[in-house]
KOLPAZA-260299 format. One record per residue (C-alpha): x, y, z. Coordinates in steps of 0.02 Angstrom, whole numbers, padded with zeros to 5 digits, always signed. Example, Ala and Ser with C-alpha at 12.3 -4.5 7.8 and 13.67 -1.06 7.14 Angstrom:
% KOLPAZA-260299
+00615-00225+00390+00684-00053+00357
//
This chain:
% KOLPAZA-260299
-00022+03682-00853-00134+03545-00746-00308+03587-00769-00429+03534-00597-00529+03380-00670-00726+03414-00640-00822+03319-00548-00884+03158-00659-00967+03001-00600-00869+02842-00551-00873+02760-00720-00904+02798-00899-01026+02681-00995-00882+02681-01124-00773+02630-01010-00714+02470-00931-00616+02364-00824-00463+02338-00952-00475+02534-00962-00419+02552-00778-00319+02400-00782-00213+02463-00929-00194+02651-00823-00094+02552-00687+00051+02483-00814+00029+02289-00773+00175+02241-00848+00286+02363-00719+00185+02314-00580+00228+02120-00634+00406+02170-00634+00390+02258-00463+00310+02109-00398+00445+01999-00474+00600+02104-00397+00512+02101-00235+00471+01930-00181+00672+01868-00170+00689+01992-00038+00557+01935+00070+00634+01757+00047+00824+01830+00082+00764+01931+00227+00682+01782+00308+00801+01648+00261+00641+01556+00177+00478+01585+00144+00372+01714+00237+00217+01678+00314+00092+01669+00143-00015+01814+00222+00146+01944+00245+00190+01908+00077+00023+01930+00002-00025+02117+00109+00183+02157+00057+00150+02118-00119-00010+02182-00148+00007+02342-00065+00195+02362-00147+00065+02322-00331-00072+02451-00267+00102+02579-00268+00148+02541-00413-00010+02550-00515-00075+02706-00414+00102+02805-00448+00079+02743-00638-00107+02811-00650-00069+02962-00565+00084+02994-00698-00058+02934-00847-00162+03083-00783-00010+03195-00769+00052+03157-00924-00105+03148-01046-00036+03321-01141+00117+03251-01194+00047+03067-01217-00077+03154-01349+00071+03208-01451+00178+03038-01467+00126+02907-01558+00182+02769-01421+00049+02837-01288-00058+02920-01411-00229+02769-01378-00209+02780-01185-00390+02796-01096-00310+02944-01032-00281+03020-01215-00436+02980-01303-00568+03012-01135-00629+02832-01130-00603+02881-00932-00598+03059-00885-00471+03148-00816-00546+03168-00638-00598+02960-00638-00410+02939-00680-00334+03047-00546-00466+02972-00434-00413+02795-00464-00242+02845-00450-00285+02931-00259-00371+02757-00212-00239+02637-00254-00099+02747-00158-00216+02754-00012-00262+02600-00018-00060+02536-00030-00023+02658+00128-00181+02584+00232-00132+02393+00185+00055+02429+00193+00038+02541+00371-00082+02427+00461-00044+02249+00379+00168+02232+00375+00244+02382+00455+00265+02570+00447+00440+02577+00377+00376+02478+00219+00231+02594+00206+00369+02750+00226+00459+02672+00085+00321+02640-00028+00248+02805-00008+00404+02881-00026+00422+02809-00208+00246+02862-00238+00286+03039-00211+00452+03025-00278+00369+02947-00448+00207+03044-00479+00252+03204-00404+00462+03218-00425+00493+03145-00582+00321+03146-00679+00295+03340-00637+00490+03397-00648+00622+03290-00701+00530+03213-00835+00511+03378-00907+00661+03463-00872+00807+03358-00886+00886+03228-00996+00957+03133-00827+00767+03093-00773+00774+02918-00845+00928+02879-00700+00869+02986-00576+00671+02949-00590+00745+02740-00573+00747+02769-00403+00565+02747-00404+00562+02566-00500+00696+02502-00384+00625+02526-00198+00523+02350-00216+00656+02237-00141+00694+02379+00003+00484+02360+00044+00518+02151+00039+00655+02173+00154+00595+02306+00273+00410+02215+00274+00501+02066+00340+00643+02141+00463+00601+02312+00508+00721+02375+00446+00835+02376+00282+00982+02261+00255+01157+02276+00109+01072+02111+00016+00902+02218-00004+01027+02382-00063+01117+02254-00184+00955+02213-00296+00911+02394-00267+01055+02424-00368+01038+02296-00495+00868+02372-00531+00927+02554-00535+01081+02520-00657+00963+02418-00762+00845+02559-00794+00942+02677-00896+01002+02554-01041+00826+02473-01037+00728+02636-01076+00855+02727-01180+00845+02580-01282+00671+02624-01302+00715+02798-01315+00808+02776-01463+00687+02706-01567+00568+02821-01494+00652+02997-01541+00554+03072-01666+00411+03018-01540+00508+03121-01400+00546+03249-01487+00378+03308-01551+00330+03312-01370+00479+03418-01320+00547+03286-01189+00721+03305-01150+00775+03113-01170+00955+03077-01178+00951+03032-01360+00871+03194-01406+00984+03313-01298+01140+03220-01330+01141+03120-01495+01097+02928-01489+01313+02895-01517+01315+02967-01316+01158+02851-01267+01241+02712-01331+01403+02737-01250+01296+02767-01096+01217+02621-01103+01367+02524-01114+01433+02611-00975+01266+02590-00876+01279+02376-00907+01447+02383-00870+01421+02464-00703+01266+02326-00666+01352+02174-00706+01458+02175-00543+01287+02191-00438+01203+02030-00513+01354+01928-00455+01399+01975-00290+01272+01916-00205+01356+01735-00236+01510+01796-00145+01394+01873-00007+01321+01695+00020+01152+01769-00024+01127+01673-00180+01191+01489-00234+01265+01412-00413+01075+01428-00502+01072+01611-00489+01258+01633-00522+01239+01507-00680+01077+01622-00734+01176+01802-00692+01322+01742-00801+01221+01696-00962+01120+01831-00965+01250+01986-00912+01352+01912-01045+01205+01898-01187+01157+02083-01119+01336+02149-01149+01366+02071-01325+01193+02131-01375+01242+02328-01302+01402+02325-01379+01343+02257-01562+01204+02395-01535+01351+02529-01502+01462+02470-01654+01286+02424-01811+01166+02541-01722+01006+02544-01782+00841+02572-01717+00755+02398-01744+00891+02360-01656+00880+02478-01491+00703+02401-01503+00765+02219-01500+00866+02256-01350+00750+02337-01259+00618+02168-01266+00794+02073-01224+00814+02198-01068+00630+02150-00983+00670+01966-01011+00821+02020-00940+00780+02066-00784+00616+01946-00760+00721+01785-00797+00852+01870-00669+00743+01896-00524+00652+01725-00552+00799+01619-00557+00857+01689-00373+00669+01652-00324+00719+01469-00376+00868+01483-00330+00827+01530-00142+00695+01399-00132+00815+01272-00170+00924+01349-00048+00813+01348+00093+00690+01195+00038+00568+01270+00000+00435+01148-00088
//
């Protein structure tokens, strides 16, 4: 049950600005800003003019860290009980609970306003879309209800390149789709890594993660499964003439590295282990995304 936060002044003394920087999850919003800039730069054949990139990437980061404080005010019951979320301000009151839905409200307003008015109403759509989708669809039900919330609630994470893309065409292209799906098939093995050595964490807070519900031995298979099905998605966008040799070099090492690590986790699983592969996953991904940045501005000379 939600309680209605009273009505508390903007800031406590107690708290400060790392307090509301920590509610937005930086390092999600760093990977959100990460997966969306090679979009922009595929979409336009280039680079973008500086100022649509900056108003695309800032309001796509406003999204992001509004639909993350929102879920940090949803969520404070269940972060009390597990140890991972356990000092969030949101846990031990450094902000209160009406400051953090407050803050939450802003930054999704302010994404919408920058989004609406400064790129183009189909990006706004998109983003507010995965707002919604994020802090009200997953946070409130299928986080709660369902052991398949981890794949369904990636829809959320992935809609960065489809705001790149639609902020520069108006509209939303198969290249944008493609690193939609590389970001959607990543999710699952990424978090059920985390999962794993989380359990006892998950299941003190009655969370229906795949691990709990169905026995880490299914997770890992699922995992598998999950990298697997991502692998093809990182590389066609070489045949697709969307991406040159860097990125394809880059793809190739670290799918590889990402299915030898996933399949020694499957056959000596342990959960130092899961752990280890989980840090390996956001490297993963970052390293990824970065080398098709490079990779398109040596395409397109970009200096």
């Amino acid at each position: 049950m939600i309680e209605t936060p009273a009505i508390s002044p903007l800031l406590k003394p107690s708290a400060t600005w790392r307090d509301y920087w920590s509610l937005t999850k930086p390092s999600i919003v760093l990977l959100v800003l990460v997966t969306g800039l090679p979009a922009m730069m595929m979409a336009q054949q280039g680079m973008p003019p500086l100022s649509l990139v900056l108003l695309t990437l800032g309001g796509t980061a406003l999204a992001a860290g509004g639909a993350a404080t929102i879920n940090m005010y949803v969520d404070r019951d269940i972060d009390g009980i597990m140890e991972r979320t356990a000092k969030r301000p949101s846990v031990t009151d450094t902000i209160s609970p009406g400051q953090i839905l407050a803050f939450g409200l802003i930054l999704s307003v302010a994404s919408t306003l920058m989004l609406a008015l400064g790129v183009n109403l189909l990006a706004a759509a998109v983003s507010v879309g995965s707002i919604l989708f994020y802090a009200g669809f997953y946070t409130m039900y299928l986080k709660r209800t369902t052991p398949h919330n981890t794949v369904i609630g990636g829809v959320a994470g992935a809609v960065a390149p489809l705001i790149g893309w639609a902020a520069v065409r108006g509209e939303i292209g198969l290249p944008a789709w493609i690193l939609f799906m590389v970001i959607f098939l990543w999710q699952p093995p990424h978090f059920w890594a985390l999962a794993i050595y989380r359990v006892d964490d998950y299941a003190k807070a009655s969370i229906p993660m795949l691990p709990n519900t169905h026995g880490i031995e299914y997770t890992r298979w699922q995992m598998l499964i999950y990298t697997a099905l991502l692998i093809p998605f990182t590389l066609v966008l070489y045949p697709m003439q969307q991406a040159g040799g860097i990125y394809l070099a880059t793809a190739v090492v670290l799918d590889t590295i990402y299915l030898v690590k996933t399949v020694q986790l499957l056959r000596n699983p342990s959960r130092p282990a899961s752990m280890k592969l989980f840090f390996f996953s956001i490297l993963y991904l970052m390293v990824l995304f970065i080398a098709l940045v490079i990779d398109l501005g040596v395409r397109y000379g970009i200096a």
